[in-house]
N, C-alpha and C positions, 0 to 999 in steps of 0.2 A: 454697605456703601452703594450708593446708586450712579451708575455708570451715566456721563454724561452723552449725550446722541453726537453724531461727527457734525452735526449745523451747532454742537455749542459748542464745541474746542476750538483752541484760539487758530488760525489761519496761519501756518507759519511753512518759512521757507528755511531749507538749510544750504550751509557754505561749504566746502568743500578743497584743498586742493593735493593736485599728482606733484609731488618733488622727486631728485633724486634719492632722499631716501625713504619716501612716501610710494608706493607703485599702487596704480587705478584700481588693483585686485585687496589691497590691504583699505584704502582708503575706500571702499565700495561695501568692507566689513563695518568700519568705524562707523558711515555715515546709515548701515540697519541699525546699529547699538542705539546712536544718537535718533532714530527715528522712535527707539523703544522708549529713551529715555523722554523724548519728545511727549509722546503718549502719554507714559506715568506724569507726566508735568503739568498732562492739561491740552497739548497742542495736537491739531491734524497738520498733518507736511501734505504741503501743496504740491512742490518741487525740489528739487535739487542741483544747486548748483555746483560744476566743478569744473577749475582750470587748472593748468598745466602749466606749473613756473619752477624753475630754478628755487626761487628760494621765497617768503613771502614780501610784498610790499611791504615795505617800513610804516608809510603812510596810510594805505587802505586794506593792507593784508592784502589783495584782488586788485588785476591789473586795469588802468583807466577804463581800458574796455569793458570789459566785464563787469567793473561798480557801474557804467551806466546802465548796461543791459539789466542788471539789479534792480536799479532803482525806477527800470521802466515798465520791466515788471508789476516792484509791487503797487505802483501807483494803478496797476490796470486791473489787478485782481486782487487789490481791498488785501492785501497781507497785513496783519496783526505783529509781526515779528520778525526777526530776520535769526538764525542760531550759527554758528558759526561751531566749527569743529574743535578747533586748536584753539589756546587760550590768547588773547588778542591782549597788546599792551596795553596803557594808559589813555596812551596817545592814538591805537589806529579804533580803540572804542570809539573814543572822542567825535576822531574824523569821523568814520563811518556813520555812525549818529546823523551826523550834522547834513550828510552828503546826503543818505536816503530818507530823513526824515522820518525812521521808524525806529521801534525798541529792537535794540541789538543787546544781542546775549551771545557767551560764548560758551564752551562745551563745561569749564568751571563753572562759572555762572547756575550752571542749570542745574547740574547735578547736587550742587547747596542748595538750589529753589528746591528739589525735589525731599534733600535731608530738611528744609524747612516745615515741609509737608507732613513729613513719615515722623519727627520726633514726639514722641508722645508724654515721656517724663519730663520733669523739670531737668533734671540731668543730660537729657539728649536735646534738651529745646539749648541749655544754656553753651552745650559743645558745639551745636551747630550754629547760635547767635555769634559767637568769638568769632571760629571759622568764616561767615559772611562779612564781620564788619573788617579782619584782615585784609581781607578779598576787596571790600568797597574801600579802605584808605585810601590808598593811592589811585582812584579814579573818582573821589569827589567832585573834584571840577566840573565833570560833565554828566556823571551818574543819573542827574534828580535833573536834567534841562526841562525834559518832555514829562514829568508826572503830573501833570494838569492834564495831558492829554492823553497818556497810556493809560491810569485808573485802574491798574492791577492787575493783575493774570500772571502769565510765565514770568519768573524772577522777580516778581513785586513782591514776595512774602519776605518777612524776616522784619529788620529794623524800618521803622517807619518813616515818614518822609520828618514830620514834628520833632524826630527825637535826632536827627543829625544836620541838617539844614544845612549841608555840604560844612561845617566846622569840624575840623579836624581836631579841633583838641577835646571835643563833644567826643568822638569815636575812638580816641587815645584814650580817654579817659574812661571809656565805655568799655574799652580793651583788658584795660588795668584793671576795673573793677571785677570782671566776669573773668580773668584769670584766677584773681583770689578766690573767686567763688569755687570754683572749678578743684582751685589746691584744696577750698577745705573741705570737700564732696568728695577729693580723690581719698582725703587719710583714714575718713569714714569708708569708705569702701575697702581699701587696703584692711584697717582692721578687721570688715564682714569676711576677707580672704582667709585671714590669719585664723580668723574664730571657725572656719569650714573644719579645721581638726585635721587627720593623718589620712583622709579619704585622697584617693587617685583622682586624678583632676583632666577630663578630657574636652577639647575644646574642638567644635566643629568649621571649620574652614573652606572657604571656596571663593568661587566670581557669585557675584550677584545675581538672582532668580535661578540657583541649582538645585534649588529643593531641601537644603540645612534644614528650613522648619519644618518642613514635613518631613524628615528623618527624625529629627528629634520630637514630634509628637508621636509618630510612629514606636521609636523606641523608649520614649519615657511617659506614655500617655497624657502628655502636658498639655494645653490648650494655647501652641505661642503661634501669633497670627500668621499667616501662611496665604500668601497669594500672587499671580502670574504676573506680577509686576517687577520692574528692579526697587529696591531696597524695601522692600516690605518688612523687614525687618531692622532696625535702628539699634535698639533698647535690647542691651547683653540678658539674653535667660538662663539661669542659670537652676537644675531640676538634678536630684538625687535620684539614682537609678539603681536594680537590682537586677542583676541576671545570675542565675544559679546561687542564689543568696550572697552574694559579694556586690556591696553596694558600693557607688563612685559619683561622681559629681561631670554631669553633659553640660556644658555651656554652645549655648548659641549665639556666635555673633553676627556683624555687619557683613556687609558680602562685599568684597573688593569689585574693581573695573578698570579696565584699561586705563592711562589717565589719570588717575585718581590726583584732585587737587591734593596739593602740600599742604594746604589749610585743614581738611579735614585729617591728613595722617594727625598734624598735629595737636589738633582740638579732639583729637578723640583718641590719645597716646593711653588715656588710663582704662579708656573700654575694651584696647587692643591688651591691655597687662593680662588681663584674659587669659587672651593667647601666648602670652612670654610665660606668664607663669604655671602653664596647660603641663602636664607630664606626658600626653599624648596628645598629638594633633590626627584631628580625622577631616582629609582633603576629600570634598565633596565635588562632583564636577559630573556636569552636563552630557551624556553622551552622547545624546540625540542632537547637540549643540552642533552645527558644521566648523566652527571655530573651537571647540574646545581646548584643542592645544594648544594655541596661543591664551585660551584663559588660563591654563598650566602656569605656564611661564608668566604673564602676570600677579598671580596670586603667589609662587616661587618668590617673583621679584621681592614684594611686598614683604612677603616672611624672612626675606633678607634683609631688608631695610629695619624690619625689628629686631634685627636677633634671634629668629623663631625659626631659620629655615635647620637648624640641625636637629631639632629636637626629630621622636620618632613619627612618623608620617605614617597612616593609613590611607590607602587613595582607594574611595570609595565612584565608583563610575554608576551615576542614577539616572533614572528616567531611561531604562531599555525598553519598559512598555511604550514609549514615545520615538521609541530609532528607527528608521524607515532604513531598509539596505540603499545604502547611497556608498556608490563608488568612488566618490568624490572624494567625502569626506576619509576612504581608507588612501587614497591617491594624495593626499595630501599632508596626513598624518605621518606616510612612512616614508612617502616618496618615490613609491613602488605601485606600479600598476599589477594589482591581483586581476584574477581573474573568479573567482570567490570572492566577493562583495560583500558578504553575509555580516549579521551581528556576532557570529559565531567567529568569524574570520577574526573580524575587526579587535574581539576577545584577546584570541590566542595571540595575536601582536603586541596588545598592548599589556599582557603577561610576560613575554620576553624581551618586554622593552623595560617593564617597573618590574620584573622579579617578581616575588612571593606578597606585594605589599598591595595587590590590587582586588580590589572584589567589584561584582556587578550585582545592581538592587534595583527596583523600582518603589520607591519609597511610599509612592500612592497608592499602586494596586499590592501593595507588601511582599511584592516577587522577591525571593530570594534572601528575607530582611531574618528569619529565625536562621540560618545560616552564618549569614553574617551577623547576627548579635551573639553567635555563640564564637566566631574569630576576635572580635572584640573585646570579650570578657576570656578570652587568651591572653589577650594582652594586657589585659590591666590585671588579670591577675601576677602574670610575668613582674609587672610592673611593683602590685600590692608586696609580691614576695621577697622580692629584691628588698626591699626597705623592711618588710615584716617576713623573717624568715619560720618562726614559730609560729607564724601563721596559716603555713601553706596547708596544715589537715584540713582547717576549716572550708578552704577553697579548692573539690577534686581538682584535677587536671583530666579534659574531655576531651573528645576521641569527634 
């Protein structure tokens, strides 16, 4: 894939704001994610805007002041777009629109333009088509004003301008059919589940761009694409594995995000079965990330929302060849100013915070990866013997 130069990404500005329960330091993480996401989508961030309100504008999301300073903006410096953080109603899309004369997008928006991009099966095209035209029903009205004059780029992929023509009964119907579709692709799938046999089923889990697919090529020599983007991966892989002759089934799925539209949990409930139906989950997480713990607890969240946060959990902490000693990141993790900063510090903490369930890897340069594939194949054999007890000569028990 050839990387586009910063003179051809589209010109784009992001929104921003501090609430009560928003603080400058949490929204100052969001709006780097949103600049990553920005990127993968196609855009260079010009700027950034943020204000400080109680709660947002009904009508502009952004106080009088502030949409004009916007709008004075981009009229000076050629903006291509406006992105907005938080998902924006019907109605303050509409306004906004109308008020700055640009393509506004909001933090939903984008990240569907971006699963637009990234789906490569018919399966992932048709989860993420459902998902977008959710998303665009109830903003018909004003959606398609300017596509005479926006011509494409950030958030123009997906359903075309011909195939809805703001009719909503077109996109209902569009809905209904691509449901069906979807049900008889899920029963075919389900029975590819059913047909997998008595093998241990382990499913890889995390935030988005922590390295899953590069663990799982790493551990099952697989070829599943792998790159420093967020959602580079879409499309569930699913590779038979063997460590110490005890073979078991790795899946790799989607990577979660802060945020995460309700349209995609629910357009992509059967690639998540995955994970529901996993006998082990192996939680994959960034630790070179200065946020990682807040990707904890969303990726936590998410496995709640399926039914998936009790199953057993491995918390695998990747990318140490990428962790710079940052006191920061241990000052805010425990909430405790060390005075040992180290990756070694940072270790030992986050061992007496998750127990015996943690290991550290670097999944690209294979630091530490025959180790941890031999705690691994602990557990699934744990796992194999429990359900096949006259099995366990087959599989020693290692040291």
């Amino acid at each position: 894939m050839i990387e586009k130069s910063v003179s051809e990404l589209e010109r784009t500005v992001l929104v921003g704001i501090i609430t009560l329960n928003q603080s400058k330091k949490i929204l100052d993480e969001y709006l780097d994610e949103l600049s990553f996401l920005t990127f993968t989508a196609g855009g260079n961030v010009v700027k950034k805007f943020i204000q400080k309100m109680k709660s947002p504008d009904p009508k502009f999301f952004l106080g009088k002041g502030k949409i004009e300073e916007l709008a004075l903006y981009i009229k000076r410096h050629d903006i291509n777009s406006v992105i907005f953080d938080d998902e924006l109603s019907p109605v303050q899309q509409l306004n906004i629109e109308k008020f700055l004369k640009s393509k506004i997008i909001d933090r939903t928006g984008l990240i569907l333009d971006i699963f637009a991009q990234r789906a490569k099966t018919s399966y992932a095209k048709n989860q993420v088509e459902l998902a977008q035209y959710q998303y665009i029903l109830p903003r018909l009205k004003g959606l398609w004003t300017h596509l005479e004059r926006q011509k494409g780029g950030i958030g123009m992929r997906g359903p075309g301008e011909t195939e809805i023509e703001t009719d909503r009964r077109i996109v209902r119907n569009k809905i209904s059919l691509l449901k069906k579709k979807l049900v008889s692709i899920d029963k075919q799938m389900a029975t590819q589940r059913g047909n997998r046999g008595s093998l241990v089923r382990v499913s890889l889990v995390g935030y988005t761009n922590v390295g899953k697919s590069t663990l799982m090529n790493s551990v099952s020599k697989a070829n599943v694409f792998a790159e420093d983007k967020l959602f580079a991966t879409l499309d569930t892989t699913v590779r038979k594995v063997v460590i110490e002759n005890l073979p078991f089934l790795l899946t790799d799925t989607v990577g979660f995000i802060r945020k995460l539209p309700t349209q995609l949990v629910d357009s992509f409930k059967s690639t998540l079965t995955e994970i529901t139906e996993a006998d082990l989950l192996v939680h994959v997480i960034d630790i070179s990330h200065p946020n990682f713990e807040d990707h904890i607890n969303s990726v936590n969240f998410i496995l709640s929302e399926i039914d998936a946060h009790e199953k057993p959990i491995l918390m695998v902490f990747n990318k140490t060849d990428k962790y710079l000693d940052n006191k920061e990141i241990i000052d805010d993790v425990f909430d405790i100013e060390y005075e040992d900063n180290s990756l070694k510090k940072l270790k030992s903490n986050l061992i007496n915070k998750y127990k015996n369930r943690v290991y550290f890897i670097s999944a690209l340069s294979k630091t530490d990866i025959n180790n941890w594939k031999k705690e691994l194949y602990k557990k699934v054999r744990e796992i194999h013997i429990t359900r096949f007890p006259y099995n366990a000569f087959l599989f020693p028990d290692i040291n």
